[in-house]
ZAPAVEX-337894 format. One record per residue (C-alpha): x, y, z; residue in one letter. Coordinates in steps of 0.001 Angstrom, whole numbers. Each point is the difference from the previous one (the first is absolute). Example, Ala and Ser with C-alpha at 12.3 -4.5 7.8 and 13.67 -1.06 7.14 Angstrom:
+---------+---------+---------+------+
:      c1 :      c2 :      c3 : zaro :
+---------+---------+---------+------+
:   12300 :   -4500 :    7800 :    a :
:    1370 :    3440 :    -660 :    s :
+---------+---------+---------+------+
END
This chain:
+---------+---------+---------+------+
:      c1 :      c2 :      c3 : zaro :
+---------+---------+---------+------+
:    9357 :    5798 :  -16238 :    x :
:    1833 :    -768 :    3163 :    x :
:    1771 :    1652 :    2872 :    x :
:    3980 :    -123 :     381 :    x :
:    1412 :   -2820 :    1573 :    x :
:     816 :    1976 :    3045 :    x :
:   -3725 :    1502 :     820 :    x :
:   -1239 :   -4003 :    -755 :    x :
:    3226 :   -1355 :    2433 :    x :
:   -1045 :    2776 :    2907 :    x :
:   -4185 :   -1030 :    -251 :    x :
:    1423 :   -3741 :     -93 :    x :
:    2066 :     545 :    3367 :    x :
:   -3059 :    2352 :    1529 :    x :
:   -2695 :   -2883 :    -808 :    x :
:    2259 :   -2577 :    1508 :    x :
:      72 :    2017 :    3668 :    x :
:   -3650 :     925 :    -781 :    x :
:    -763 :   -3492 :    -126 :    x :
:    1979 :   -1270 :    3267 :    x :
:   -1767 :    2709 :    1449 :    x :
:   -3164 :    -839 :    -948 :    x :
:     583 :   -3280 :    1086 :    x :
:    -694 :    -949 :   -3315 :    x :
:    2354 :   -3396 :   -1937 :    x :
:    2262 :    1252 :   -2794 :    x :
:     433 :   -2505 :   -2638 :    x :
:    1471 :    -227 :   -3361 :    x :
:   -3504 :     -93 :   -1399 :    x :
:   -1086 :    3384 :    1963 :    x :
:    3613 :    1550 :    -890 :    x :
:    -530 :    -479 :   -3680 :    x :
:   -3399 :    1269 :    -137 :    x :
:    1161 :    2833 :    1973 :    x :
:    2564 :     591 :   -2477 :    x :
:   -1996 :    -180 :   -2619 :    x :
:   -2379 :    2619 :    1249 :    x :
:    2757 :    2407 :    1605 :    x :
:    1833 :    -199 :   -3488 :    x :
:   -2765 :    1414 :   -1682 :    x :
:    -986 :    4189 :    -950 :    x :
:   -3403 :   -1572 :   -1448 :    x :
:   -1849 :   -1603 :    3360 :    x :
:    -443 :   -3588 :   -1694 :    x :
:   -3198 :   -1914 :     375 :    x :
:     550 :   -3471 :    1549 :    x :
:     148 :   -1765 :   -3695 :    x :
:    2706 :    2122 :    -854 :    x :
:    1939 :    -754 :    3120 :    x :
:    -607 :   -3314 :      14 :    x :
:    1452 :    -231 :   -3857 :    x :
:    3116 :    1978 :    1464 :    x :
:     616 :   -2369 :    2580 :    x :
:    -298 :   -2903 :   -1953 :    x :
:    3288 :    1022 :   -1937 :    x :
:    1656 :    -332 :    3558 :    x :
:   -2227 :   -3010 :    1239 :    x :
:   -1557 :   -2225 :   -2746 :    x :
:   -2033 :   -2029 :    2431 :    x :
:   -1446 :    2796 :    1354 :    x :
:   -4327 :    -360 :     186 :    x :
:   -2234 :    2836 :    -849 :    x :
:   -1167 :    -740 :    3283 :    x :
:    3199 :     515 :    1768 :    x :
:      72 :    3455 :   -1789 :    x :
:   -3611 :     806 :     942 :    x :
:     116 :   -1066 :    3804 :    x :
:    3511 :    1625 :     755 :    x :
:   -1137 :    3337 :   -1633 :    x :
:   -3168 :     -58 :    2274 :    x :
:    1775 :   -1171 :    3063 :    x :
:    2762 :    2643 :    -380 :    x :
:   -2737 :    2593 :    -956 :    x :
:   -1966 :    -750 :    3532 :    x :
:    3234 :     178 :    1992 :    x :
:     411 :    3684 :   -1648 :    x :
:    2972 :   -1389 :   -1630 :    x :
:    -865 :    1361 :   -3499 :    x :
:   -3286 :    2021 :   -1275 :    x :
:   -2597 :    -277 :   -2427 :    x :
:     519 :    2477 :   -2065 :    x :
:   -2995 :     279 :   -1981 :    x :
:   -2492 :   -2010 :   -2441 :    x :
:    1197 :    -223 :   -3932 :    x :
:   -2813 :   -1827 :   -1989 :    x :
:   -1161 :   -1476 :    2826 :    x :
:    3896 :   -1186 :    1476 :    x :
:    1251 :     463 :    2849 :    x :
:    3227 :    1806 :    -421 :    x :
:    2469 :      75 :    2902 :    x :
:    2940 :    2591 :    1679 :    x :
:    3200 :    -635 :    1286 :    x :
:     265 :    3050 :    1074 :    x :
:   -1469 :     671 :    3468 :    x :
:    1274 :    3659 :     409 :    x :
:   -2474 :    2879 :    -394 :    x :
:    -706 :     991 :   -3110 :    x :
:   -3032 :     -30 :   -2394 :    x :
:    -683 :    -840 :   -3214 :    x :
:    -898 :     790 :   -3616 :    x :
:   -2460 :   -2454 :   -1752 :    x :
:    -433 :     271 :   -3846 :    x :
:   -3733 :    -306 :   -1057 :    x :
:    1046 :   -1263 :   -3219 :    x :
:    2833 :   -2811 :      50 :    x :
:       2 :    -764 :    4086 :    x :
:    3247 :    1247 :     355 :    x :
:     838 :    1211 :    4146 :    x :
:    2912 :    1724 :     943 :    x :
:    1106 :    1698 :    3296 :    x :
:     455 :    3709 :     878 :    x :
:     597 :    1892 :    2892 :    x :
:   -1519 :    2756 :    1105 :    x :
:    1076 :    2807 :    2993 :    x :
:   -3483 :    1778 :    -726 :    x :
:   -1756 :   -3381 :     809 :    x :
:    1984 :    -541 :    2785 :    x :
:   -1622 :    2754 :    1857 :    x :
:   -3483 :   -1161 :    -594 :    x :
:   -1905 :   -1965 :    3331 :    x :
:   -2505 :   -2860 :    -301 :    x :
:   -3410 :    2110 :     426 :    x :
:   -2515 :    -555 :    2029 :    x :
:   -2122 :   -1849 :   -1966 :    x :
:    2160 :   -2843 :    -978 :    x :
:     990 :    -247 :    3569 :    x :
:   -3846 :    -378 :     919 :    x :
:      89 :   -3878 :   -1638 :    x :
:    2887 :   -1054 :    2531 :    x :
:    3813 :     841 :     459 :    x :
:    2218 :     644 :   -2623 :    x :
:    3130 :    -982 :    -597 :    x :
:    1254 :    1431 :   -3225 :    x :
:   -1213 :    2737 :   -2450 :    x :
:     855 :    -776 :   -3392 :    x :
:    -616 :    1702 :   -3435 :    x :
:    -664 :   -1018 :   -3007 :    x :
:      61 :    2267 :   -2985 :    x :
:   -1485 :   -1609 :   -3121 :    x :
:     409 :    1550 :   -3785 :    x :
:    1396 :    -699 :   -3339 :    x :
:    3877 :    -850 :     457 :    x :
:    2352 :    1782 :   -2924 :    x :
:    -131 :   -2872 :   -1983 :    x :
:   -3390 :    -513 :    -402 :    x :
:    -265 :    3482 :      73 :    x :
:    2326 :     466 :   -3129 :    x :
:   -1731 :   -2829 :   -1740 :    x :
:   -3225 :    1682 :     442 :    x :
:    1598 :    3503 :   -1977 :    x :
:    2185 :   -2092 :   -2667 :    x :
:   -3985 :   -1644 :    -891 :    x :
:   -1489 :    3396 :     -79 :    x :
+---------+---------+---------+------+
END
């Protein structure tokens, strides 16, 4: 699934001014990947970004696709999102929100929350060092699986 081109144009244009703000070299290769990514409901791993892009770029290396994610992820360009058989998968979107995580097929998907809005970092967490998010994760059986699991039954 993907967004409408209008949500995917507005990241685009946000990421470029992120990037000249970060001091940080916006190339086609970096666009594309960030399209790729921002495009996406289903927070891609890299190998599923890097097939994406190489629709757009043909010559594109798995390498390219690997380094750019990592180098956008350290400049807090883009987020890890979570681990799907042992992937990487990656986030466009760098608003706050949290996420559900399906135990069964991988799949992540974001939600917001006003309730979890509320809640503070405690005390404990903030004994390791300073933090500088609070993020959720919510993991279960999406509908899918979920409905797969009854039609067995």
């Amino acid at each position: 699934m993907s967004f409408p081109a209008r949500i995917v144009n507005s990241r685009m244009e946000a990421f470029k001014q992120a990037c000249v703000e970060r001091g940080v070299k916006v190339t086609h290769q970096r666009l594309e990947i960030y399209r790729a990514l921002a495009s996406s409901e289903t927070h891609p791993d890299a190998e599923t970004i890097y097939r994406c892009v190489r629709k757009r770029i043909p010559t594109i290396s798995h390498d390219t696709v690997y380094r750019n994610l990592k180098l956008l992820s350290d400049y807090g360009l883009i987020a890890v999102a979570g681990t799907s058989n042992e992937r990487l998968r990656f986030d466009a979107n760098m608003e706050r929100h949290h996420h559900f995580v399906c135990v069964q097929c991988g799949l992540i998907r974001d939600f917001c929350s006003e309730q979890l809005e509320s809640i503070q970092c405690p005390p404990e967490a903030r004994a390791f060092g300073t933090p500088v998010s609070l993020h959720f994760e919510v993991k279960g059986v999406c509908t899918t699986c979920g409905s797969r699991t009854r039609n067995k039954d």
